[in-house]
C-alpha positions in Angstrom: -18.2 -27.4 9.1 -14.9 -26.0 10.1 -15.0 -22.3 11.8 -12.0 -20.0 11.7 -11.6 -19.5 15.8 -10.1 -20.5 18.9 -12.7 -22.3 19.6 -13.1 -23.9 15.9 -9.4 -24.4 16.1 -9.7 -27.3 18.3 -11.1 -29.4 15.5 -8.0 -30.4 14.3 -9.2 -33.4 12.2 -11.1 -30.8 10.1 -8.3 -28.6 9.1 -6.2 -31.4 8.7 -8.9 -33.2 6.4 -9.2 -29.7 4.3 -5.2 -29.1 3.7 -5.0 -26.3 6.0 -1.5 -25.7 8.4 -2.5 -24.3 11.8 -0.7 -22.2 14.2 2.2 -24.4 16.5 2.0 -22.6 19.4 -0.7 -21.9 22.1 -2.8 -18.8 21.0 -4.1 -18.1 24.5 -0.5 -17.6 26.0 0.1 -15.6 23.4 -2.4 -13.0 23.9 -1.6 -13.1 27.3 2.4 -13.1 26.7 1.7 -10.0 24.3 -0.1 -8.1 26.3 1.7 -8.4 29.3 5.3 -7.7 27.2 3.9 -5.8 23.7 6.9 -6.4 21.1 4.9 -4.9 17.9 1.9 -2.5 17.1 1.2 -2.1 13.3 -1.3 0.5 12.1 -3.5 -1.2 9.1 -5.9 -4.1 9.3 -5.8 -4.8 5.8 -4.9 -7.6 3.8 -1.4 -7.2 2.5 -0.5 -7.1 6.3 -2.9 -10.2 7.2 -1.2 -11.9 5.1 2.6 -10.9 4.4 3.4 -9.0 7.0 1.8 -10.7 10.2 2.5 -14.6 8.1 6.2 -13.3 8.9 6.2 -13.0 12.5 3.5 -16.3 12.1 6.9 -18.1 10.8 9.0 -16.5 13.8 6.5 -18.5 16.3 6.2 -21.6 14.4 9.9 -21.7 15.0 9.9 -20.5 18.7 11.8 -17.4 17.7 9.7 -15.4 19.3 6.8 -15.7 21.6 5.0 -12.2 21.2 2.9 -11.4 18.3 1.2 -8.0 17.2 -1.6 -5.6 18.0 -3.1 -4.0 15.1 -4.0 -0.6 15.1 -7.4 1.1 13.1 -8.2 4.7 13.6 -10.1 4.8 10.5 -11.9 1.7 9.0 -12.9 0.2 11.8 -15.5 -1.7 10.2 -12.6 -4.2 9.8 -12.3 -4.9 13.5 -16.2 -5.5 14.2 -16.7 -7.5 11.1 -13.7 -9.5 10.8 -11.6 -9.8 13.0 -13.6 -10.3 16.2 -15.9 -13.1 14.9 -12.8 -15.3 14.4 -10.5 -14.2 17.2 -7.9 -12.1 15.1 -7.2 -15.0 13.1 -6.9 -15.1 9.5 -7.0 -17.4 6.7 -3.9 -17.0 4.5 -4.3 -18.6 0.7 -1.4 -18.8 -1.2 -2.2 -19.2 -5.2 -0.1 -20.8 -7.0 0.5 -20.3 -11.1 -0.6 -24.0 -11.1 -4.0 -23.6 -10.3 -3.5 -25.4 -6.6 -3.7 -23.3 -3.0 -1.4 -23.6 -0.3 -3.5 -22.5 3.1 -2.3 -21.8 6.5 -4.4 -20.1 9.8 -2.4 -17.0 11.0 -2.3 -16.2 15.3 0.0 -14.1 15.0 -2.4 -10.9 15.2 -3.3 -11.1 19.0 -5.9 -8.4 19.2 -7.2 -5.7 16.3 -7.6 -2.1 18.4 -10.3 0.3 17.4 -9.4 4.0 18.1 -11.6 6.2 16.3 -13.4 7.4 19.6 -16.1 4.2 19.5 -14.0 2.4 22.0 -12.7 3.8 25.0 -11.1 0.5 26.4 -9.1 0.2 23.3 -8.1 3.8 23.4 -6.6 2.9 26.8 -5.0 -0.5 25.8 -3.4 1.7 23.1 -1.9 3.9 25.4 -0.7 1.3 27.8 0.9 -0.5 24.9 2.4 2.5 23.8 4.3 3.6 27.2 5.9 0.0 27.5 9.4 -0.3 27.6 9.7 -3.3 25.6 7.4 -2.0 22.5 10.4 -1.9 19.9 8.4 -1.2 17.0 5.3 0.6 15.3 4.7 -0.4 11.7 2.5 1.1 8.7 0.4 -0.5 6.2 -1.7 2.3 5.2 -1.3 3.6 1.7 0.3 6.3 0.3 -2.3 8.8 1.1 -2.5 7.5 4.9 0.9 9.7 5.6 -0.4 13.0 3.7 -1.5 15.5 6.3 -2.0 18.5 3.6 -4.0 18.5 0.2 -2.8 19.2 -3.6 -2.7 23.0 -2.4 -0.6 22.5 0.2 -3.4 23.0 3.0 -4.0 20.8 6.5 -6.8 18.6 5.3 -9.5 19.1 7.7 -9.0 15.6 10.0 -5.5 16.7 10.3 -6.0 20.2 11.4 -8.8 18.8 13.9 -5.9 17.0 15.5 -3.3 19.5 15.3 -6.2 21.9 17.4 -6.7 19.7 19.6 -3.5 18.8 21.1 -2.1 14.9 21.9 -4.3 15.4 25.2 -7.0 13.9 22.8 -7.9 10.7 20.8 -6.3 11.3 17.3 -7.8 10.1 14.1 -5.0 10.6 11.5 -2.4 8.1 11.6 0.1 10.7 11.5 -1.1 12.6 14.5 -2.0 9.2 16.7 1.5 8.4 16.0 3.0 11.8 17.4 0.3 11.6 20.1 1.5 7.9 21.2 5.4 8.9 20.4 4.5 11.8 23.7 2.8 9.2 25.9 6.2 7.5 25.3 8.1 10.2 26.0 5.9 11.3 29.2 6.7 8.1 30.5 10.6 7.1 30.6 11.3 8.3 26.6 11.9 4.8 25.4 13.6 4.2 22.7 11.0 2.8 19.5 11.4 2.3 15.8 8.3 3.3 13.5 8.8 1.4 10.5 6.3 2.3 7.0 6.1 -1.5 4.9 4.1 0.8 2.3 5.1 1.3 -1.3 6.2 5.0 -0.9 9.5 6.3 -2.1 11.8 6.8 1.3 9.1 6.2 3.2 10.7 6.3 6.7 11.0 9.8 6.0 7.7 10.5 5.1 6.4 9.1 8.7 9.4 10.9 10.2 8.0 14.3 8.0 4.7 13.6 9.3 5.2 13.0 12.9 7.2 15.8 13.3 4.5 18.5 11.2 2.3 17.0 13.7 4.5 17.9 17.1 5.9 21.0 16.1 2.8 22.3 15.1 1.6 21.0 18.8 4.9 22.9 20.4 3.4 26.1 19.0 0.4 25.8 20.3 1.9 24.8 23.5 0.8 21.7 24.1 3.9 20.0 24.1 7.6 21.4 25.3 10.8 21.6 23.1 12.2 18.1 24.7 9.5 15.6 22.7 10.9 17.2 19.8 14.8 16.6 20.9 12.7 13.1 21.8 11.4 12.3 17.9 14.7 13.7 16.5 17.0 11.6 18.8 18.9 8.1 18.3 16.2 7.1 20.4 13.6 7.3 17.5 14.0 5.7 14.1 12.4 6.1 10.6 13.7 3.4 9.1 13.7 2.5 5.7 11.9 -0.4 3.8 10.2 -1.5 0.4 7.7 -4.0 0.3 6.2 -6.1 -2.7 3.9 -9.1 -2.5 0.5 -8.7 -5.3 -2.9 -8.7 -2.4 -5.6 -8.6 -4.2 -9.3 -7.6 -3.4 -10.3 -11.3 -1.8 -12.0 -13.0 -4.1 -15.7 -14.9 -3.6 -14.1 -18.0 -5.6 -12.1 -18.4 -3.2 -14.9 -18.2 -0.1 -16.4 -20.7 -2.3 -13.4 -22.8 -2.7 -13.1 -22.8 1.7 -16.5 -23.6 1.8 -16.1 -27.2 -0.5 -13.5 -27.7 1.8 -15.3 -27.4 4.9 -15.0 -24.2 6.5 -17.7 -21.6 6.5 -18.4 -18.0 7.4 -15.3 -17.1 5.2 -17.6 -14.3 2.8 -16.0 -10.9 1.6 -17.3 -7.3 2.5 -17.6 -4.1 1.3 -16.9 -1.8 4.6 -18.7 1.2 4.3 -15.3 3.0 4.2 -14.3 0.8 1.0 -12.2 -1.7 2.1 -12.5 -5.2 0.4 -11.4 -7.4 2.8 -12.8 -11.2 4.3 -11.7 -14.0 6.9 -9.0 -14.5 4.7 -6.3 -13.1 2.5 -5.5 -14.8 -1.3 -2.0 -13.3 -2.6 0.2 -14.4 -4.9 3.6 -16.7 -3.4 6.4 -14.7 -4.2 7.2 -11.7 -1.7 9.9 -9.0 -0.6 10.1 -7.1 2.3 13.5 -5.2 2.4 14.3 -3.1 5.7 16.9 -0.8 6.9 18.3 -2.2 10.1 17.9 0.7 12.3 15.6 -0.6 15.1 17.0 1.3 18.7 14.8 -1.4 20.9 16.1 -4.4 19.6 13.2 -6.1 16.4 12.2 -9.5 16.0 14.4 -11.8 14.1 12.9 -11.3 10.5 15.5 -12.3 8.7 14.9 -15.9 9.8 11.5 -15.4 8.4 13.4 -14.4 4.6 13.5 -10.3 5.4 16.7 -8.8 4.0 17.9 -6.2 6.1 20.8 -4.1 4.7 21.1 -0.3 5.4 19.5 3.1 3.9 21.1 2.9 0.7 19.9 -0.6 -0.1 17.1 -0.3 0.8 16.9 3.0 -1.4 17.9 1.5 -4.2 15.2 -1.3 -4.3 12.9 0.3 -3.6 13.3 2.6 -6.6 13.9 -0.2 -8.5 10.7 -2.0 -7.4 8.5 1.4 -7.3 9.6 3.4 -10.1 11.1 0.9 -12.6 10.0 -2.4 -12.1 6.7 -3.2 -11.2 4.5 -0.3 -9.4 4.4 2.2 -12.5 3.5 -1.4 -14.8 1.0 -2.1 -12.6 -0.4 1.3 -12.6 0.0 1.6 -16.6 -2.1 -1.1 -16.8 -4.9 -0.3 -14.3 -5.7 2.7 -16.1 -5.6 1.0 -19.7 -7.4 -1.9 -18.2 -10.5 0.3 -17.2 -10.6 1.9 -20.5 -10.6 -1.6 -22.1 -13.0 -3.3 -20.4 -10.4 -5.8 -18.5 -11.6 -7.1 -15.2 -8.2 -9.0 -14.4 -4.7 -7.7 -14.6 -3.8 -11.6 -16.1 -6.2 -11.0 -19.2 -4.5 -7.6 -19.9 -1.4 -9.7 -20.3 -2.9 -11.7 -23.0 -3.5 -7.9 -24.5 -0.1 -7.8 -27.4 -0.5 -3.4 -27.2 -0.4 -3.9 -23.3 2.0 -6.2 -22.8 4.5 -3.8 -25.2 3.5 -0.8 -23.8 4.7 -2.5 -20.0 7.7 -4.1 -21.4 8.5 -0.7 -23.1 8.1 1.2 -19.5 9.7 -1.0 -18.2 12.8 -2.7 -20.2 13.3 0.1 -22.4 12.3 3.4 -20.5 13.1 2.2 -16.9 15.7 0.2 -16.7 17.9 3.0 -18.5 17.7 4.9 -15.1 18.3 2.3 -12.2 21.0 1.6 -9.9 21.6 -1.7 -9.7 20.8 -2.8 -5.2 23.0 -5.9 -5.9 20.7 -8.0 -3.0 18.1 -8.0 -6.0 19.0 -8.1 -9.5 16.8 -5.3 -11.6 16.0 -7.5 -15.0 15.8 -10.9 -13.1 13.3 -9.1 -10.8 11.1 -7.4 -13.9 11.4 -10.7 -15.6 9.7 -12.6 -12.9 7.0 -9.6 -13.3 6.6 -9.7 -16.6 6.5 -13.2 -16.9 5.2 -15.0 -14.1 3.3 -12.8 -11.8 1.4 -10.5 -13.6 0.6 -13.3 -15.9 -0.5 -15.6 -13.1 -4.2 -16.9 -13.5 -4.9 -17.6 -10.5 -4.4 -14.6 -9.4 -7.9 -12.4 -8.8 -6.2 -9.0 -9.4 -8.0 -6.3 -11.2 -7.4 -2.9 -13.3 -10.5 -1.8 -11.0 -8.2 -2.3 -7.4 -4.8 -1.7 -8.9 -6.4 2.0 -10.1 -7.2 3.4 -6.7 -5.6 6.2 -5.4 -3.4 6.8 -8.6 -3.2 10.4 -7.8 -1.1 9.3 -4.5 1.4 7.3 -6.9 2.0 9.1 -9.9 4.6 11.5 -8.5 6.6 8.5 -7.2 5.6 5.5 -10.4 6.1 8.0 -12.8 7.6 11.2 -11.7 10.5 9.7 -10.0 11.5 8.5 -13.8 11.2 11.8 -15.2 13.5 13.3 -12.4 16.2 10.8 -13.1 16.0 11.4 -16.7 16.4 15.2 -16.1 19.4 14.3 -13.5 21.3 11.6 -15.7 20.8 14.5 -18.3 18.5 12.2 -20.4 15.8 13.8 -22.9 12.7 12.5 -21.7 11.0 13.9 -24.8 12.3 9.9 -26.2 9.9 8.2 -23.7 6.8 6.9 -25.1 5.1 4.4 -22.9 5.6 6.6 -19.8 3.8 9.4 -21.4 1.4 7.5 -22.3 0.6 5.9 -19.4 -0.1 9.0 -18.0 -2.3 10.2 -21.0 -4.3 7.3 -20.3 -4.7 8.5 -16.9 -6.0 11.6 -17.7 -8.6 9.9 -19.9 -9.4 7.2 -17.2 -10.5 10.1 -15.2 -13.3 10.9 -17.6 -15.3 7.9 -16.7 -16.1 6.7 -20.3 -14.1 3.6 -21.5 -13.0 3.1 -25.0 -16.5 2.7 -26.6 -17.8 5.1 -25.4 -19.9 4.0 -22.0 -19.1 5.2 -18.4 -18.0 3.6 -15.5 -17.2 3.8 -11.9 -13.9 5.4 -10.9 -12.0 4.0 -8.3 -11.2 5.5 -5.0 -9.4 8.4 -5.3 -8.6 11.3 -2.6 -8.1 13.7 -5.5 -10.6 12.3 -8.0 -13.3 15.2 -7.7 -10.4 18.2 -7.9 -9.0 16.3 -10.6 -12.4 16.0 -12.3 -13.5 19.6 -11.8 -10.4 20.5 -13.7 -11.0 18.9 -17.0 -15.2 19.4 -16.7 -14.9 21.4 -19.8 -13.5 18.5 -21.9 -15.9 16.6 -23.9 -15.7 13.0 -25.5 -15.3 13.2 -29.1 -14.3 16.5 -29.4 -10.6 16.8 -29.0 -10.7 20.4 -29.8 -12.5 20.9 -26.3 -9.3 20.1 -24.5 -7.8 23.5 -25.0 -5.6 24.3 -21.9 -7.6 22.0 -19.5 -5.0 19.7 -18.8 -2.2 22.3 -17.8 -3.3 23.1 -14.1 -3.0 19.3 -13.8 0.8 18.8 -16.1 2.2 21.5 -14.9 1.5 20.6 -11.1 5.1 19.6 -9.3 2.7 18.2 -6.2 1.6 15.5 -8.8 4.2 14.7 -10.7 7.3 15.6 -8.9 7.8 17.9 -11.7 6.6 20.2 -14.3 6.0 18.2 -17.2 6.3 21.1 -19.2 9.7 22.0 -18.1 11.1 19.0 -19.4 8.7 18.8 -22.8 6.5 16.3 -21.7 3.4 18.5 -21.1 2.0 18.8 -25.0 3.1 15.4 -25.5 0.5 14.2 -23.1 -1.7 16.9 -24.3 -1.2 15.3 -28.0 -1.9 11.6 -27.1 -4.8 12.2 -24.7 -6.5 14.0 -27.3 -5.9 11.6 -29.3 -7.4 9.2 -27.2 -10.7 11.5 -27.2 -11.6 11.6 -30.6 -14.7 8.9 -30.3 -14.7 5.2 -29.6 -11.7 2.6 -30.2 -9.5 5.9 -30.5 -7.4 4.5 -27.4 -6.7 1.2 -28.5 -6.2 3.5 -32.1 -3.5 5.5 -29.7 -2.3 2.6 -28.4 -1.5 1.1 -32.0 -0.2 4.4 -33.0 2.4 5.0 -30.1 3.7 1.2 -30.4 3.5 -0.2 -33.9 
C-alpha cells in the first residue's frame, strides 16, 4: 500500500499505478529553501486552502516559477497539525471530482511545515517569529471564516479571547488571529519595518479591510495600554502595509469517507476523515469540485509570487469589489445559504439532491436571477449570468460532489449581513422597494425556523456550528412549534438588529414579512414545504 509521505513518495510505481500526479520538484530543498528565505505564511489549515489555495503555488513549482512554498499558521485548531499534517509530512492529497463521476488526483508539497501557536509549542512559537521578522516574507494570507476576523460579539463587546490578548500586550503568544497578526506585524516592525501584504482569500465582503479593521483595534488598543509606541501604528497604516482585496470561490466540502474508500482500492492507506475536537472535518486529503476563482487586488509592497501563471486574476480594488459582490451577495453564497437552511428542514443530506427539489431550485433561481441580478454591477473580468448559470446548472447540481445543507449551514449568523443584507442595502440605495422580494425573505424566514431545531415533520435535529446559535436561540425560547400565535414579538430583537443584517429590516418593511412567512412555516408539520408552495406557485 501506498503512504502519503516523503518517505512513501519514493514509491513512484505506486502512485503512478493508482492515477495519482506527484510533486516535480525536490520536497527536501524546499523546506530547506523556505525556511531559510520564507516567501508565504497563511493562517488556516483547512481544506479549501489544502487544496485551492496551496494547489496554486503547487502549480507555480511544477513550473519552476518559484522555489519557496508556505508555512501554515494554527492558533486555534491545532488538532489539524498533530493529526494530519505531521503523519504525512505536510502533504496532502488533492481530489478533483468531476460531474462525470471520474477523479483527477494530484499530491500537494507545497505546504512545507503546519505551525502550532496556541501556547503547546514553544519551538513553533519561535519559528513563527523568525519567519515573521524576515525581510523577504511578502505575504500573510487568511483562510479562516468569517467569524475568524470578529474581535467583538452581536453587542458590540471584546469577546473574551480577544480581550485576553488585548490585556496582555504583543509581548505574549496571541490566540486570536487578529491579535497574532498585530503581534507579528510589531515583531516586523521591531526589526527593520519591512514592508508585507496580509491578504484575507475568505468569502467576506471587502475583506482586506476587515483584517486591516482588526489589526488595527488590536494595536491601538495596545498603544493605550502602552505596550506599543505611536510609530507601529504609522507602521500598519503606511504604503509599507497592505490589505488587499480578494474574493475567492471554489465548493470544499466536508471530505467524504467515499472517497478514503475510493484511495484505499487504489492503493493508498491511512487516508480516514476526523472530527477534531474543535469541529473541523478535515482528512489526508481534500475532494472539491474543478472549477475555481481566486480574484486579488494587486497591491503586494514585497513583491508576491507569480499567481497569475497559476490562473489568479489580479485587477485593482474595484474589480475585485465588484466580484466579489457579485459572487457573495448575488450569485452563489446567499443560494448556497438559502439552501442549507431549507435543506435541514427537509431532510436533504446533499446540496445536489436539493437540486432535484422543483420549490428549491425556484426559490434559488428567484434569489438569484430575479432578485439579485437586478442589483449587480457588472466586474467585466467575470460575466454575472454566465457565472450564476454555471451555478445553477453545473456545480450545485454536480453529483459527485459530497456537499451538504449540514456544512453549508454553519456559521450562518457570520453571513447573513453580507448574503443577504448587502441585497437589501442596494435595494434601498438604487431606491428599489424591497417589499417585491420574495425568495430573499424567505430565505431568511427559513432561517429563523432552522434555528428551532425541528425539521419540517416535526422531529429535531442537530444545529450546525454557530458562534451566535445559543443568543439567537435564547431569543426565540418562547416560540413554540405549532402554535404560531406564540411568536408574538420574539423575532424583533433579532429583525431589527443592523449587526445581523446590515440593516433594520423593519425600516425598509421587510420585518413582518418575515414575521408572516415564518409563522407560517410554524403551524405543524409540512407547513414549510406548504410555505414554500405558497410563496412560489
Amino acid at each position: 500500500m501506498a503512504q502519503v509521505s516523503i518517505k512513501g513518495l519514493e514509491d513512484k510505481q505506486a502512485f503512478l499505478e493508482a492515477g495519482v500526479k506527484l510533486p516535480a520538484y525536490d520536497l527536501t530543498e524546499l523546506k530547506e529553501h523556505s525556511s531559510a528565505h520564507p516567501v508565504w505564511l497563511h493562517f488556516g489549515a483547512g481544506n479549501i486552502f489544502r487544496g485551492f489555495i496551496a494547489s496554486l503555488q503547487q502549480d507555480l513549482l511544477n513550473k519552476g516559477l518559484s522555489n519557496s512554498g508556505i508555512h501554515t499558521v494554527s492558533s486555534m485548531d491545532c488538532e489539524v497539525i498533530d493529526k494530519v499534517f505531521v503523519p504525512h509530512d505536510c502533504l496532502t492529497m488533492n481530489v478533483t471530482l468531476l460531474p462525470d463521476t471520474k477523479v483527477e488526483l494530484e499530491v500537494i508539497g507545497s505546504v512545507v511545515k503546519g505551525l502550532k501557536v496556541n501556547g503547546s509549542c514553544a519551538e513553533d512559537e519561535k519559528e513563527l517569529e523568525r519567519l515573521a521578522a524576515d525581510k523577504s516574507l511578502q505575504m500573510l494570507s487568511y483562510t479562516i471564516t468569517e467569524k475568524g476576523y470578529a474581535l467583538k460579539d452581536i453587542d458590540g463587546n471584546f469577546t473574551a479571547l480577544a480581550k485576553k490578548d488585548i490585556d496582555n500586550g504583543p509581548q505574549s503568544q496571541c490566540i486570536h488571529a487578529m491579535a497574532l497578526s498585530a503581534r507579528l506585524l510589531y515583531i516586523r516592525y521591531k526589526n527593520g519595518a519591512y514592508p508585507l501584504a496580509l491578504v484575507s482569500m475568505d468569502n467576506c465582503s471587502h475583506n482586506g479591510d476587515k483584517v486591516k479593521e482588526a489589526v488595527l483595534t488590536v494595536a491601538k488598543a495596545w498603544l493605550e495600554k502602552g505596550f506599543v509606541d505611536e510609530g507601529f501604528i504609522d507602521y500598519i497604516q503606511s504604503e509599507k502595509i497592505s490589505f488587499p482585496w480578494s474574493m475567492i470561490d471554489k465548493i470544499t466540502p466536508r471530505p467524504d469517507p467515499s472517497i478514503a474508500s475510493l484511495l484505499k482500492e487504489r492503493g493508498i492507506e491511512n487516508m480516514e476523515p476526523i472530527k477534531t475536537s474543535f469541529g473541523s472535518f478535515i482528512a489526508p486529503f481534500v475532494n472539491a469540485e474543478k472549477p475555481q476563482y481566486l480574484i486579488i487586488e494587486d497591491n503586494f509592497p514585497n513583491g508576491r509570487p507569480q499567481l497569475e501563471k497559476a490562473g489568479v486574476l489580479f485587477t485593482d480594488k474595484n474589480g475585485v469589489d465588484l466580484c466579489e459582490r457579485m459572487k457573495v451577495t448575488t450569485c452563489l453564497n446567499p443560494l448556497h445559504t438559502a439552501l442549507a437552511v431549507y435543506g435541514c428542514l427537509l431532510g436533504y443530506k446533499l446540496i445536489s439532491a436539493e437540486m432535484e427539489d422543483k420549490d428549491l431550485v425556484v426559490l434559488v433561481k428567484k434569489l438569484g436571477y430575479d432578485e439579485g441580478l437586478k442589483v449587480v454591477d457588472d466586474p467585466v473580468i467575470l460575466n454575472p449570468r454566465d457565472f450564476l448559470t454555471e451555478v445553477v446548472e453545473q456545480r450545485l447540481t454536480n453529483k459527485c460532489l459530497p456537499d451538504t445543507p449540514q456544512r453549508i449551514a454553519t456559521d450562518t449568523s457570520q453571513k447573513v449581513t453580507i448574503r443577504f443584507g448587502e441585497t437589501l442595502k442596494n435595494y434601498k440605495k438604487k431606491g428599489l422597494d424591497a417589499t417585491t422580494l420574495i425568495a430573499l425573505p424567505l430565505s431568511i424566514a427559513g432561517w429563523l425556523r432552522y434555528l428551532l431545531a425541528i425539521d419540517d415533520k416535526g422531529q429535531s435535529f442537530e444545529l450546525s456550528d454557530d458562534p451566535l446559535k445559543d443568543d439567537l436561540k435564547a431569543k426565540m425560547a418562547s416560540i413554540v412549534f405549532g402554535q404560531p400565535e406564540s411568536v408574538k414579538d420574539s423575532l424583533k430583537p433579532i429583525l431589527s438588529n443592523e449587526t445581523l443584517f446590515g440593516v433594520d429590516l423593519y425600516s425598509i418593511g421587510l420585518g413582518t414579512v418575515i414575521e408572516k412567512m415564518f409563522g407560517m412555516m410554524l403551524e405543524g408539520p409540512g407547513a414549510v414545504r406548504a410555505t414554500l408552495e405558497h410563496y412560489l406557485k
